[in-house]
C-alpha positions in Angstrom: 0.0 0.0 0.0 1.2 3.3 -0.9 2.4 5.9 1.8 0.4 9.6 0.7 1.4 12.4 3.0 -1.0 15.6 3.4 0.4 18.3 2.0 -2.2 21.1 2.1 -5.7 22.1 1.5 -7.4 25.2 -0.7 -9.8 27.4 1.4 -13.1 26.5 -0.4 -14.9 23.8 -0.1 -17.1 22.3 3.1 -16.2 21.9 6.8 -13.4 24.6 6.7 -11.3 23.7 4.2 -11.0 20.4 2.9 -11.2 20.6 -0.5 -9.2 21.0 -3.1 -6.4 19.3 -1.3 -2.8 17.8 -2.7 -1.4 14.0 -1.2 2.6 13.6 -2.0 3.4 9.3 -2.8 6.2 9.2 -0.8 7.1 6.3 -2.6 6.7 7.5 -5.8 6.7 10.9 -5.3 3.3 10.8 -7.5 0.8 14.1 -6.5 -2.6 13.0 -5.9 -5.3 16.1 -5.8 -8.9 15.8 -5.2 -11.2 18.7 -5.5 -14.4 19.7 -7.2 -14.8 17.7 -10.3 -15.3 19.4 -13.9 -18.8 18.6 -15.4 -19.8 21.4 -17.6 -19.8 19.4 -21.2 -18.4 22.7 -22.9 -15.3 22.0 -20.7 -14.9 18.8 -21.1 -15.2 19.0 -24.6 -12.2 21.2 -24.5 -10.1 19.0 -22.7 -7.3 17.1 -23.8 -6.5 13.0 -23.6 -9.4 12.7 -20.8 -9.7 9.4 -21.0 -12.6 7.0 -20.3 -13.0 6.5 -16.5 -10.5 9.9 -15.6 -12.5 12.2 -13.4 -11.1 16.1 -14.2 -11.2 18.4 -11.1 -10.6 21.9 -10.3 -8.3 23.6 -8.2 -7.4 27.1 -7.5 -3.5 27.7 -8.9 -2.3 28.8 -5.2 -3.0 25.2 -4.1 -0.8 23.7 -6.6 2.0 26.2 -5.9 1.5 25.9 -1.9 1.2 22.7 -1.6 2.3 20.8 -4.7 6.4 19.3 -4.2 8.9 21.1 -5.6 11.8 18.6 -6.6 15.2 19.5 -5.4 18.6 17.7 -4.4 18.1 17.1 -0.9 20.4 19.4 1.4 22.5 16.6 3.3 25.0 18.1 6.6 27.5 16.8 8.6 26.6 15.6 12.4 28.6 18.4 13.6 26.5 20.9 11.9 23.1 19.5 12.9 24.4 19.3 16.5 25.1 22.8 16.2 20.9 23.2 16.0 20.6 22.0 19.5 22.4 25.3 20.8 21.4 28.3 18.2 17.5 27.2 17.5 15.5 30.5 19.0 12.3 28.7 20.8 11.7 24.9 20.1 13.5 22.2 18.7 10.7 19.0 18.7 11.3 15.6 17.7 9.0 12.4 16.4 10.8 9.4 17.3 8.8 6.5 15.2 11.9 3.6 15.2 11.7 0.7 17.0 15.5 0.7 18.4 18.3 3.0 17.8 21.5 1.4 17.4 23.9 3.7 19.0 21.9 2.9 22.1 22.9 0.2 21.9 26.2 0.7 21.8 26.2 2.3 25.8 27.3 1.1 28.9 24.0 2.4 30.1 22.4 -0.2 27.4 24.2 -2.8 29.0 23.0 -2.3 32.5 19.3 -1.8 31.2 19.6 -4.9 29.1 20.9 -6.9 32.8 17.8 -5.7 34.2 20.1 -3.3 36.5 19.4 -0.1 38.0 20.8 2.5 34.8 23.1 5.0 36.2 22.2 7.9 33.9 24.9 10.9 33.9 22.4 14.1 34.3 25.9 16.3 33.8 26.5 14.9 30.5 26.7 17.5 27.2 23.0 16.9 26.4 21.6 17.8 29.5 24.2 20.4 30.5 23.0 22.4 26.8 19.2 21.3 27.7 19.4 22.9 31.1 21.0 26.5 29.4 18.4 26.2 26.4 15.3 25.7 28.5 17.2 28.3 31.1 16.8 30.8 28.1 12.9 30.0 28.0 13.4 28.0 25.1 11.3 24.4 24.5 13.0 20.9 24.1 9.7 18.4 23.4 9.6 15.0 21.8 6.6 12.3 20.8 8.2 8.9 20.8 6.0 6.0 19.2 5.8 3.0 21.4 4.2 -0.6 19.8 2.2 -3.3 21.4 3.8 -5.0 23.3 6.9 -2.4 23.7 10.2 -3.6 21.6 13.4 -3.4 24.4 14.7 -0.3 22.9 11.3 1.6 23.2 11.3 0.6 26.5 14.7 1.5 27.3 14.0 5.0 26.2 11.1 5.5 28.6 14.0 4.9 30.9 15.8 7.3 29.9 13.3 10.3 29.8 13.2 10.5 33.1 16.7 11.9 32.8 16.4 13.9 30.0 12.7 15.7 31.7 14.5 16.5 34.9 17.0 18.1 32.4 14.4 20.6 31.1 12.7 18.5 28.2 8.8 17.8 27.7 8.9 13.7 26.5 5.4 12.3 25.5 4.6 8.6 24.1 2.0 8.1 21.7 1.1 4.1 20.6 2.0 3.1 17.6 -2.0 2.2 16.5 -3.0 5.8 17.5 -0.1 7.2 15.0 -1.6 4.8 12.4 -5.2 5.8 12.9 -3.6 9.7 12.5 -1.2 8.7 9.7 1.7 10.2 10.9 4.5 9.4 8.5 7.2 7.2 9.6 9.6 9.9 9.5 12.3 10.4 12.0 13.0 14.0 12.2 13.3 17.4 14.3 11.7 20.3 13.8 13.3 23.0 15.3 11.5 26.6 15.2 8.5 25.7 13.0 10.6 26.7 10.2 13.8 24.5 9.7 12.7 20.3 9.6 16.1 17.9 10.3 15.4 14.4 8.6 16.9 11.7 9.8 17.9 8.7 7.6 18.6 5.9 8.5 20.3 2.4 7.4 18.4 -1.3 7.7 20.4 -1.5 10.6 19.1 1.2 12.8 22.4 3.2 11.9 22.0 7.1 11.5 22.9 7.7 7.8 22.7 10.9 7.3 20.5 14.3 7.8 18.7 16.4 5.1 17.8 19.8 6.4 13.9 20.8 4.9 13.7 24.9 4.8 11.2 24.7 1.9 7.9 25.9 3.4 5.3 23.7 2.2 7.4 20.9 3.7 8.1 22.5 6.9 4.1 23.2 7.3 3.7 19.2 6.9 6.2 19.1 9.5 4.8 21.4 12.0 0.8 19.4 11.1 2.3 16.0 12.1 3.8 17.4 15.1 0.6 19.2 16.1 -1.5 15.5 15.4 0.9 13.6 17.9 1.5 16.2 20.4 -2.4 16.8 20.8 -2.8 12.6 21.6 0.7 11.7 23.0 0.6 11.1 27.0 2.9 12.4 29.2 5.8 9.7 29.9 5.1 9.2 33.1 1.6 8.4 33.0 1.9 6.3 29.9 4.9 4.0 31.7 2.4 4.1 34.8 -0.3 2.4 32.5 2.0 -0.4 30.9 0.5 -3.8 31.9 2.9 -5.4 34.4 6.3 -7.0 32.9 6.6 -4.3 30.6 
């Protein structure tokens, strides 16, 4: 089944703007746009190659140049650039994490003790929490929706762990089930989003590895961005509660 992403709807159309709207294939980078359909036969007489069973619709030109993808090289950045984010970004830097482990977790001593069923020894001095205690300091909002499955995989559970560390540091960490994101068709993007205005996509190998990160500045992608963050912060559950409400063994 194919993965569409909302891009964006027109003004017109009933219950507040719904219609004429533009889907992105993020497979196959196909637009899909639905919107009133064309049935004057003066106009369809006028149109060319409409096939037998095509539908034509009609769309205001601002839709298609708001909303419709704009092919481009993606911008890729060093690690060292996109950790420099973390400490210039102006008022929030927000993050969907939708993987099921992360394998430079994995690749901690603090991975090892959680794995043994130990007590973890988190460092709450460490660089992340030291620039997570300035930022917030400033006024400034560190906030993350992390997806968790049925039953939790050990790396999801790991990471619930480890937000109590990183929310006495300053950040706001909320878990949202995987079947709700589903029923709200987040993407399965990994990214941040830092100032409604700059997205950070992370890419990453069958392995769990981080590959790489394409920095999004073009605005109708950032505004998908900034929807799918507003969808999962409005059902996510505070990390607490939702650890609190785990069945037992979890």
């Amino acid at each position: 089944m194919a993965r569409l992403r909302y891009n964006g709807s027109g003004s017109g159309g009933s219950g507040g703007g719904g219609c004429p709207s533009v889907h992105e294939d993020l497979d196959s980078g196909d637009v899909i746009v639905h919107g009133t359909p064309v049935t004057d036969p003066g106009e369809l007489a006028q149109l060319q190659h409409l096939d037998q069973g095509e539908v034509a619709v009609r769309l205001p030109r601002d839709v298609l140049v708001d909303f419709g993808p704009k092919p481009r090289a993606p911008k890729l950045v060093s690690v060292d650039e996109f950790l420099h984010l973390f400490e210039t970004f102006e008022h929030t830097a927000w993050r969907l994490e939708t993987r099921r482990r992360y394998a430079s977790d994995e690749e901690t001593d603090t991975w090892e003790q959680f794995a043994a069923g130990e007590p973890v020894q988190w460092d709450y001095d460490d660089d992340w929490c030291t620039n997570v205690r300035r930022q917030t300091g400033q006024g400034k909002r560190f906030e993350r929706v992390r997806l968790v499955d049925d039953p939790p995989t050990t790396g999801q559970l790991y990471l619930l762990d480890n937000a109590r560390r990183n929310c006495a540091a300053g950040e706001d960490i909320r878990n949202l089930p995987r079947a709700e994101a589903d029923r709200l068709r987040l993407p399965p993007e990994d990214f941040w989003l830092f100032d409604s205005r700059l997205a950070a996509l992370l890419n990453f190998d069958g392995e769990d590895n981080l590959l790489d990160v394409e920095m999004i500045t073009e605005p109708m992608r950032v505004n998908c961005y900034a929807q799918i963050r507003d969808a999962a912060w409005h059902h996510a559950v505070a990390y607490d509660t939702f650890a609190a409400e785990l069945p037992p063994g979890r």
